[in-house]
N, C-alpha and C positions, 0 to 999 in steps of 0.2 A: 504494500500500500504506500502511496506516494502522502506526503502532508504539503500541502503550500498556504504557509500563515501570512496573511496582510492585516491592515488595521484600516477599519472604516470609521472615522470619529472617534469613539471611546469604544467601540468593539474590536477585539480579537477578531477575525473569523478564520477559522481551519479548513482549508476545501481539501477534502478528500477524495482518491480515488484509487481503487482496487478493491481486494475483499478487507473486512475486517475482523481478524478473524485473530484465535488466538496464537503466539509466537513474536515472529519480527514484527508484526501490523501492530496490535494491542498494544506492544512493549515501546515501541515508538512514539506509538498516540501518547501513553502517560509520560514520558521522556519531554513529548514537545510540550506538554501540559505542564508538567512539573516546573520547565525552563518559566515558563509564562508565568508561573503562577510567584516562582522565585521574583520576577524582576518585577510584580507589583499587579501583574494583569490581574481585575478581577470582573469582565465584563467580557465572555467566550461566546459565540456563536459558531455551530462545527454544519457546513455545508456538506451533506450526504448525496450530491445529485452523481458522484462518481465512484460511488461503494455500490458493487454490485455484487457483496453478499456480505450479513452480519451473523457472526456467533455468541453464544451466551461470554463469552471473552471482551469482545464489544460492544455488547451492550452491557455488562459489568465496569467499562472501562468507562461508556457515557455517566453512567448511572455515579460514579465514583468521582468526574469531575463535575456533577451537578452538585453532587452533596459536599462535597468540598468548596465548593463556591458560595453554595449555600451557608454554608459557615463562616465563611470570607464576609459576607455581606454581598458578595457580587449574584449577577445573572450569567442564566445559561438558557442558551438556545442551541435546537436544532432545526435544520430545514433541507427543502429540496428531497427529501427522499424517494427514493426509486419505491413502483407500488411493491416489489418484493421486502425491503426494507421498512417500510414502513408498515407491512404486515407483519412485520416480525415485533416490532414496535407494540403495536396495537394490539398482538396476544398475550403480549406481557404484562399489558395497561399502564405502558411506560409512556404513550406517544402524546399524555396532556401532563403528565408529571414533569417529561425533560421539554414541556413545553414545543412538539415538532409543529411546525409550521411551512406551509407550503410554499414560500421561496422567500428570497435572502432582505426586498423591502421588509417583507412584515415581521420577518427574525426582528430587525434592526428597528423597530417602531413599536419591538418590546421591551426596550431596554432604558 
């Protein structure tokens, strides 16, 4: 899985693309998190529209920097998900918890 992090105003956002799955993907995702969260970041949006498969490793790993954030004081979004990812989302009853939202304006108009 690839990461490419920019900053739109006061959000992070993370576009991802490949699977996320557990191993190098997951372990990376919290690496790039971890970096972010060390240098102050506390306002993450993680674009999903290039993840074209999640496992309970990925979604452990979203679930882990929302609550983490959540402690921070900051927010966490997700958006763009592909319909197989965002089913995966929705069985878990995670897709209004981490906040998923159907693409990157209205992430960013939750923040």
């Amino acid at each position: 899985m690839t990461i490419n992090i920019r900053t739109v105003d006061q959000v992070t956002i993370l576009d991802l693309s490949g699977s996320f799955k557990a191993g190098e993907a997951e372990q990376g995702f919290r690496n790039s998190v971890g970096e972010l969260l060390s240098a102050g970041v506390n306002h993450i949006a993680v674009n999903l529209a290039g993840v074209s498969f999640l496992d309970s490793s990925g979604v452990g790993s979203l679930v882990h920097t929302f609550l983490t954030l959540k402690e921070k004081g900051g927010k966490f979004k997700v958006f763009a998900a592909s319909k197989q990812v965002a089913l995966t989302l929705r069985m878990v009853r995670l897709d209004k918890v981490l906040g998923l939202v159907d693409d990157e304006a209205t992430a960013l108009a939750g923040f």
